[in-house]
Structure formats: C-alpha cells, structure tokens
N, CA, C and O atoms as a GROMACS GRO file, in nm:
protein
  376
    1UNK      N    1  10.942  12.688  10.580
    1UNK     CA    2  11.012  12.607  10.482
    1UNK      C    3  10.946  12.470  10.477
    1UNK      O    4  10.940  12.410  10.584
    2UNK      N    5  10.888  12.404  10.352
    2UNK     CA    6  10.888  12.282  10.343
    2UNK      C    7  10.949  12.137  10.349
    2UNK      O    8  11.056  12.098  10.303
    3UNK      N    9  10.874  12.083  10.403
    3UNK     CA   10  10.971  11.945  10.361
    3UNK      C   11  10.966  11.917  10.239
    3UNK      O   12  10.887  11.904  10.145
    4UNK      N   13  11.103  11.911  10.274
    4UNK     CA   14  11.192  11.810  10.080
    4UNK      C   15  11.221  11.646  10.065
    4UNK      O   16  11.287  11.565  10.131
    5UNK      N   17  11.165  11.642   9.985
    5UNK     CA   18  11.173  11.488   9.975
    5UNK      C   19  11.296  11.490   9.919
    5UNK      O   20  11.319  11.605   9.879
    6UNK      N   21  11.429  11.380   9.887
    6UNK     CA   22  11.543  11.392   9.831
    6UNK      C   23  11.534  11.258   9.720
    6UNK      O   24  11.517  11.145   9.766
    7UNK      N   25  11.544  11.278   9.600
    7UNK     CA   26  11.499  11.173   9.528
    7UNK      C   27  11.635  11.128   9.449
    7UNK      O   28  11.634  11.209   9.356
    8UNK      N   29  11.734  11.060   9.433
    8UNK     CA   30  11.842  11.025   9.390
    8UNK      C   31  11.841  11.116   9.203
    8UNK      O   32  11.753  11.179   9.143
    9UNK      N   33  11.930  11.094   9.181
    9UNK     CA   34  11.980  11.159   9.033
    9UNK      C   35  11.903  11.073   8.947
    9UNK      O   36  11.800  11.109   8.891
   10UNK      N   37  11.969  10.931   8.935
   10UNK     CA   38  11.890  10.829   8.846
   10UNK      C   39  11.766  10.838   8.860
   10UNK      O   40  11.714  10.917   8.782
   11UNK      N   41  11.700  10.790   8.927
   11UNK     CA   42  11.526  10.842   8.915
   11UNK      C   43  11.484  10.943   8.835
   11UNK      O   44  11.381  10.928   8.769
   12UNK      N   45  11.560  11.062   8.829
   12UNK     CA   46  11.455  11.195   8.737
   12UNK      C   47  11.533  11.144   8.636
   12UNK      O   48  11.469  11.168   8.534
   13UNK      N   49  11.637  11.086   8.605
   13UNK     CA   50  11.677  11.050   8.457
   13UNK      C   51  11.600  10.927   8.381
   13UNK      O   52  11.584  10.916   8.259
   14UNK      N   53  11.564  10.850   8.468
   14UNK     CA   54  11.465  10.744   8.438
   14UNK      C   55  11.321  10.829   8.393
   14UNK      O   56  11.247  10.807   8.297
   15UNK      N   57  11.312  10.918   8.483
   15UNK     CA   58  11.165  10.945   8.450
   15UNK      C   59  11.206  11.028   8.298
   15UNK      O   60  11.157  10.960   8.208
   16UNK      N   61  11.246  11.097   8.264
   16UNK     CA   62  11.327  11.178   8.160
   16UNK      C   63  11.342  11.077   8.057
   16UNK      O   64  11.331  11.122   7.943
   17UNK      N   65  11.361  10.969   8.064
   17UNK     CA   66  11.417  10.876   7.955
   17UNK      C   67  11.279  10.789   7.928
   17UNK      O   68  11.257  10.736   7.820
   18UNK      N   69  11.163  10.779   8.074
   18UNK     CA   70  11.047  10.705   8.027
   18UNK      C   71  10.936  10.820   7.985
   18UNK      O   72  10.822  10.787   7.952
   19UNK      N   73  10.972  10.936   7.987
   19UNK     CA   74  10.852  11.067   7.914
   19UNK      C   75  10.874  11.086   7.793
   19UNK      O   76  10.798  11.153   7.723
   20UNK      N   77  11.003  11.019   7.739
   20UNK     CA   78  11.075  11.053   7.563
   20UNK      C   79  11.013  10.935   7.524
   20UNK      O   80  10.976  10.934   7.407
   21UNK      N   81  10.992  10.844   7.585
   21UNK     CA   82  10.946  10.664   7.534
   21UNK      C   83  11.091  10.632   7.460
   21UNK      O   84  11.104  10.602   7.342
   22UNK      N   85  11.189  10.645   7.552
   22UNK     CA   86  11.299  10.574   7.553
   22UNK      C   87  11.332  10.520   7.684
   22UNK      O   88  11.421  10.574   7.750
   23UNK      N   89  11.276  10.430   7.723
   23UNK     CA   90  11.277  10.374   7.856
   23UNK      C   91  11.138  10.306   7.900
   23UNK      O   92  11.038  10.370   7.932
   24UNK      N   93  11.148  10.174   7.898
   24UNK     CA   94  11.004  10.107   7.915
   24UNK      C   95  10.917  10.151   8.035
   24UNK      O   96  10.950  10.234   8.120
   25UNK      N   97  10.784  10.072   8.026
   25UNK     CA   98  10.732  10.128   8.142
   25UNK      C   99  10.783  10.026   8.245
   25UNK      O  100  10.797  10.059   8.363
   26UNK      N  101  10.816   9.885   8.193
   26UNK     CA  102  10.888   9.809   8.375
   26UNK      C  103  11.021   9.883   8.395
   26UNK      O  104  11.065   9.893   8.510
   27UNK      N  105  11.079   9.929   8.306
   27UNK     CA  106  11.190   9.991   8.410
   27UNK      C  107  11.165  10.152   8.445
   27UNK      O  108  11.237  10.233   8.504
   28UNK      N  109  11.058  10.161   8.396
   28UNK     CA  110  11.036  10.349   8.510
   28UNK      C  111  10.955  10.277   8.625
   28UNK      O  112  10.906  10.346   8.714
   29UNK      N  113  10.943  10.172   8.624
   29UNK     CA  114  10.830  10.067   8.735
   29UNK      C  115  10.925  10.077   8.848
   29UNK      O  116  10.923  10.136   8.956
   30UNK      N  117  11.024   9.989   8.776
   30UNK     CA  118  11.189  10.035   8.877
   30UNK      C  119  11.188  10.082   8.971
   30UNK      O  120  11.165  10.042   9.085
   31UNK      N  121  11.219  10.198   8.916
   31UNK     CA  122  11.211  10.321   8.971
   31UNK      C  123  11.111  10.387   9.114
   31UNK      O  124  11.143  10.429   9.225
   32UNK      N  125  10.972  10.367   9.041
   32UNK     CA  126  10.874  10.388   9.132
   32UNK      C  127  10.908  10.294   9.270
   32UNK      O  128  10.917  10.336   9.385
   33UNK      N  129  10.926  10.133   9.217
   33UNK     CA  130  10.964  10.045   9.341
   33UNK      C  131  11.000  10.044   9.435
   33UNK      O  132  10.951  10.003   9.540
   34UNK      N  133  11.147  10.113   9.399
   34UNK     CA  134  11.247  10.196   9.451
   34UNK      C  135  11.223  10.299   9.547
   34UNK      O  136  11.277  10.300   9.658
   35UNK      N  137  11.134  10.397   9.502
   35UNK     CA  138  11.124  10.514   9.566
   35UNK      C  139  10.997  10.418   9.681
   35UNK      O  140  11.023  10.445   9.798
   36UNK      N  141  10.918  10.354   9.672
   36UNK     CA  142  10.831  10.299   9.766
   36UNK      C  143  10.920  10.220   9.867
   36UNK      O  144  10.918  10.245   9.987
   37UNK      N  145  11.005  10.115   9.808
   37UNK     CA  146  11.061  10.010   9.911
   37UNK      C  147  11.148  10.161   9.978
   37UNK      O  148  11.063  10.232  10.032
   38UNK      N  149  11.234  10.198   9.984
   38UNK     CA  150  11.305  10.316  10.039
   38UNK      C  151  11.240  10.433  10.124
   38UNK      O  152  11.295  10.526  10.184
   39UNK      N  153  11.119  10.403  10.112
   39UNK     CA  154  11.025  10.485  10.184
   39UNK      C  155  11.056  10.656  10.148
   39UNK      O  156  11.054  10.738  10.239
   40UNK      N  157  11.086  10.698   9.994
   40UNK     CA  158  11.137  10.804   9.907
   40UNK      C  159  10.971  10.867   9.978
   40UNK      O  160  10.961  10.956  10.061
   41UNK      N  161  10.853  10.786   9.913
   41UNK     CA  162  10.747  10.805   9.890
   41UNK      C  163  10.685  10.712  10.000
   41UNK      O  164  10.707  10.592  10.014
   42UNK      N  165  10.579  10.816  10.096
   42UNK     CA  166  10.544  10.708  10.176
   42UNK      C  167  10.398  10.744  10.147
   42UNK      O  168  10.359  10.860  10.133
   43UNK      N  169  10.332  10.647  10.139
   43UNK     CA  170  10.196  10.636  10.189
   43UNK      C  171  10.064  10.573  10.306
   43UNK      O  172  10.012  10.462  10.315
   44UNK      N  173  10.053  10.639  10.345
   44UNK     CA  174   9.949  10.633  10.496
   44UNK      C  175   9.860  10.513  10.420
   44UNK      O  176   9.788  10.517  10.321
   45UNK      N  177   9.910  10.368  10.541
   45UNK     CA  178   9.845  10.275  10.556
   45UNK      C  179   9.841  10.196  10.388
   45UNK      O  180   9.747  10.147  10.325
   46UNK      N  181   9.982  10.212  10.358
   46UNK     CA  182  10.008  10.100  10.211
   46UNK      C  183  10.120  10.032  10.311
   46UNK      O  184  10.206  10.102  10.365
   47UNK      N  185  10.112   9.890  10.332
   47UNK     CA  186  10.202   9.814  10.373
   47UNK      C  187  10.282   9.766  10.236
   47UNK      O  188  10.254   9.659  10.181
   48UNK      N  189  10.395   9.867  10.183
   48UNK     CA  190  10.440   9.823  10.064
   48UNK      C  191  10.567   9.755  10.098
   48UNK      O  192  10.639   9.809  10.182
   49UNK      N  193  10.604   9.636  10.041
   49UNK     CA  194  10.712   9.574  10.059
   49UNK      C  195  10.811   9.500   9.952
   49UNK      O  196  10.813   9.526   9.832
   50UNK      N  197  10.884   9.414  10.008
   50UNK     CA  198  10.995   9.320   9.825
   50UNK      C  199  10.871   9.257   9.775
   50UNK      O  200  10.892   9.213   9.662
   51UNK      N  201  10.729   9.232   9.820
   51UNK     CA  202  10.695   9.121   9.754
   51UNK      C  203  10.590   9.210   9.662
   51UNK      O  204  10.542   9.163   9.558
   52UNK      N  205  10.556   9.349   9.712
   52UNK     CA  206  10.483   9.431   9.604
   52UNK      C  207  10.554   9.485   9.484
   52UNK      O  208  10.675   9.508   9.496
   53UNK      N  209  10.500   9.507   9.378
   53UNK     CA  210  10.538   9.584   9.312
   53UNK      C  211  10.441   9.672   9.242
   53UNK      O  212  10.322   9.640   9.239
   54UNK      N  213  10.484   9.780   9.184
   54UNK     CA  214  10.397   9.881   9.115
   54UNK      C  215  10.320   9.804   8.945
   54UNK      O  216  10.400   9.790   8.853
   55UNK      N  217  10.228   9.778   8.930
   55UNK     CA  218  10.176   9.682   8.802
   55UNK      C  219  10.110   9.733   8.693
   55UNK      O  220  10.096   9.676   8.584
   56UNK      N  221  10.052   9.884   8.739
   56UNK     CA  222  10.048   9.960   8.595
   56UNK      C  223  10.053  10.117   8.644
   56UNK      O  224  10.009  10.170   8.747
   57UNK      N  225  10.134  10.179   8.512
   57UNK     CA  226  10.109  10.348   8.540
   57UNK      C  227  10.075  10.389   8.395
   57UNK      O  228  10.144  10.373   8.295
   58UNK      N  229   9.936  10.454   8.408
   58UNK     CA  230   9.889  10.506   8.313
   58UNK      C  231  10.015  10.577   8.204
   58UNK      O  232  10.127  10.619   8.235
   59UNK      N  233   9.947  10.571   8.067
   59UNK     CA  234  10.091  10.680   7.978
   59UNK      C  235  10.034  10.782   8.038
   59UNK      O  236  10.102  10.795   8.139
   60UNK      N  237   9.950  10.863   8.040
   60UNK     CA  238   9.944  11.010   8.041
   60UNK      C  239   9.999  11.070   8.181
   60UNK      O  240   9.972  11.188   8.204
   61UNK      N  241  10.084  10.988   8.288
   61UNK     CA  242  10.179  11.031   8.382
   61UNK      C  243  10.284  11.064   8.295
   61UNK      O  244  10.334  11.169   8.336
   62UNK      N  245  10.335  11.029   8.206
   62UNK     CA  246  10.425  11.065   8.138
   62UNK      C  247  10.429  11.216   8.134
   62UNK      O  248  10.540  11.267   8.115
   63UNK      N  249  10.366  11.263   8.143
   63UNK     CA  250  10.347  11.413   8.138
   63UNK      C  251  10.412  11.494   8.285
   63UNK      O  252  10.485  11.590   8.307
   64UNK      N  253  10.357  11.418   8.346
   64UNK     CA  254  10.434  11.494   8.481
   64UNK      C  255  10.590  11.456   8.479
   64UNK      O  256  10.672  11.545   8.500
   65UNK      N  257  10.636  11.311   8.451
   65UNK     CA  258  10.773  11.240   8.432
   65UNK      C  259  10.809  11.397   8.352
   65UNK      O  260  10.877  11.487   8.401
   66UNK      N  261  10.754  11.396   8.241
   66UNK     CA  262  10.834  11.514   8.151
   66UNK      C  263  10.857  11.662   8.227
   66UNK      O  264  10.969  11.712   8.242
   67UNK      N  265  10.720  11.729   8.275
   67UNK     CA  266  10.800  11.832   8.316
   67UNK      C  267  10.878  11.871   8.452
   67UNK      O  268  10.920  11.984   8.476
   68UNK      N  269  10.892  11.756   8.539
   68UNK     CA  270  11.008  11.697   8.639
   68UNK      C  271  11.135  11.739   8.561
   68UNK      O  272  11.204  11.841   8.572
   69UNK      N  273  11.149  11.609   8.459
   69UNK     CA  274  11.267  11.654   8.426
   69UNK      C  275  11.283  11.762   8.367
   69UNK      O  276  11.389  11.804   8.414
   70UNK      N  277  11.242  11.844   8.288
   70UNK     CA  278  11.187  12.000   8.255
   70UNK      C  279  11.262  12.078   8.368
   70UNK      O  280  11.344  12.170   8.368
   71UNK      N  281  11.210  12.014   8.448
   71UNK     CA  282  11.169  12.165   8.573
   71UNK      C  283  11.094  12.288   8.541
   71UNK      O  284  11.106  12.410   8.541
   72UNK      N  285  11.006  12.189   8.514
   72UNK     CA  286  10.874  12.266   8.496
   72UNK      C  287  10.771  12.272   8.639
   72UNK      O  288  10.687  12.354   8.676
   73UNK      N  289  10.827  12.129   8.703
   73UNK     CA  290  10.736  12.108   8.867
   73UNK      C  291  10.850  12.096   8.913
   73UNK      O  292  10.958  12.111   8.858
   74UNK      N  293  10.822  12.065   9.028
   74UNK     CA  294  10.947  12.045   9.156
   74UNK      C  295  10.954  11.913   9.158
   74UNK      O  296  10.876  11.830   9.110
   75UNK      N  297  11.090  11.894   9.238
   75UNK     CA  298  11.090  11.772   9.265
   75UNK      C  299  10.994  11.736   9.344
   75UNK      O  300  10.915  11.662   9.285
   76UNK      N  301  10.957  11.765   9.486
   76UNK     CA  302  10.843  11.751   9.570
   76UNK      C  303  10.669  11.738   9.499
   76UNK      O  304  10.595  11.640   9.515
   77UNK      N  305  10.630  11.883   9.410
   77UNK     CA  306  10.532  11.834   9.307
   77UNK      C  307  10.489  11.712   9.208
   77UNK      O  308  10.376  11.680   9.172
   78UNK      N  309  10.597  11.662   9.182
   78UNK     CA  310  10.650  11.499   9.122
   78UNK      C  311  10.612  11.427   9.239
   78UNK      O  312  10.495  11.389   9.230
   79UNK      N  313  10.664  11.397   9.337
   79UNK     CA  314  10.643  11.301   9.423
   79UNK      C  315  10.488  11.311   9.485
   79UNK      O  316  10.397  11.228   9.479
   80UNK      N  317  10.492  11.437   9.544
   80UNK     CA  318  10.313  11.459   9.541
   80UNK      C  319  10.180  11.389   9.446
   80UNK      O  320  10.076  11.330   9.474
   81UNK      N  321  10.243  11.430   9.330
   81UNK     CA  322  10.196  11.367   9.221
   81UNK      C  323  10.128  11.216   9.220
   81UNK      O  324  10.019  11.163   9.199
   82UNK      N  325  10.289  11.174   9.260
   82UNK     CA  326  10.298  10.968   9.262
   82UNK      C  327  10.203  10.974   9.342
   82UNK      O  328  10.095  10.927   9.305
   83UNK      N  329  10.215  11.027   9.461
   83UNK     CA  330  10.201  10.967   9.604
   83UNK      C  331  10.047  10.956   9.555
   83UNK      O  332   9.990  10.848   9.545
   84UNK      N  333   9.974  11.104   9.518
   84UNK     CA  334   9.830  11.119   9.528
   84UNK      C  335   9.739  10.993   9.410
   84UNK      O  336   9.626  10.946   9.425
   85UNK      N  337   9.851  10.966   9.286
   85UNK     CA  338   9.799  10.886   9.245
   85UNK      C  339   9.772  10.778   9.268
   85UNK      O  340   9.665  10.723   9.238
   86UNK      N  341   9.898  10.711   9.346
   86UNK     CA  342   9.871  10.563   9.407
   86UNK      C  343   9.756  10.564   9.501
   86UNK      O  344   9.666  10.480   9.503
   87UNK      N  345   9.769  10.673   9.584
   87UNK     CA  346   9.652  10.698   9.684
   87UNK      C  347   9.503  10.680   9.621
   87UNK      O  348   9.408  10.649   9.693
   88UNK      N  349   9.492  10.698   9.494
   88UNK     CA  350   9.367  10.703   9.473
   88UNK      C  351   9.382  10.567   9.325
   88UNK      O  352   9.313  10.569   9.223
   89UNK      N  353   9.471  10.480   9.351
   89UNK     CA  354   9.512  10.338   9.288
   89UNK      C  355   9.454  10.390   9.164
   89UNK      O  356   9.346  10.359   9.114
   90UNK      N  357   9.546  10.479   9.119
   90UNK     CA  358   9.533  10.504   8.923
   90UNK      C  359   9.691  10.458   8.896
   90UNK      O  360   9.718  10.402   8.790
   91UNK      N  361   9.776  10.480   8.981
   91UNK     CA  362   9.897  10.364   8.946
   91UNK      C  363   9.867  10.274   9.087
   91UNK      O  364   9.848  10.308   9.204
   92UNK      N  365   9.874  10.111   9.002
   92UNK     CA  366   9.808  10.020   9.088
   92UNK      C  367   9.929   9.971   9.114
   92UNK      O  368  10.022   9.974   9.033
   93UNK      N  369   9.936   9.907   9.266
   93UNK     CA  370  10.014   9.814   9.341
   93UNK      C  371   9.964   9.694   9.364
   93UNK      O  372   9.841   9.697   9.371
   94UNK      N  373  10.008   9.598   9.377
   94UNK     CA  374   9.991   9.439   9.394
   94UNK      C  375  10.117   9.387   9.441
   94UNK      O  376  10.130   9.267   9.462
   0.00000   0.00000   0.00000
C-alpha cells in the first residue's frame, strides 16, 4: 500500500475553480503556499517558510489542476506532479 498524502477539500476546489479560469492564479498560489508551509508537500532540501512564497505557475499546470478535480489522476499523482515541478523550479519559489 502506498503512502497517501491527505490534501484538505478546499484545495482540489481551488484547483477546480483555477483550471475553469475562475479563480486567479494568486489565489491557486494560496493554495500551493498552503500545502508547502503545512508540509502537505514536502520537498528534499527546499527550506520553505512564511517568508517564501510560490511566484509563478505556468497556465499549462492547469491541466493537471483539471483532471485532479476530474479524477482523472489521484490525489497523490497531483501532488507528485507539484512536488516534481517545483523540484525542477518550473513553478518558482522565492
């Protein structure tokens, strides 16, 4: 059995509401923040903290946001997702 990441309700509704482009990108930023300061999403050797925040996420993540809420991926595939992108700073932190 895998580990499950547990990602609150609001979050996939945020992401759901920022894949329709009814929901800006600073508040699906929110979101991401959120899941980093909370350690939702951790990443090996990002000292992320209150004073970082997430400063751009490409539109074409929107695509994964969408089939999350879909359930088209998993919740865990979503977070995989984030994680691998920040990892390779295509959504940038500062």
């Amino acid at each position: 059995m895998g580990f499950s990441t547990y990602i609150p309700d609001w979050i996939k509704t945020y992401a759901e509401l920022w894949a329709t482009g009814d929901m800006s990108d600073s508040e699906f930023i929110t979101g991401l923040d959120f899941m980093l300061d909370h350690r939702i999403i951790v990443i090996p050797n990002l000292h992320y903290s209150e004073q970082n925040t997430v400063s751009n996420v490409p539109n074409w993540i929107r695509n994964n946001a969408d089939w999350w809420a879909n359930d088209l991926i998993s919740q865990q595939e979503f977070v995989n997702s984030l994680k691998y992108l920040i990892e390779e700073q295509i959504i940038e932190i500062k």
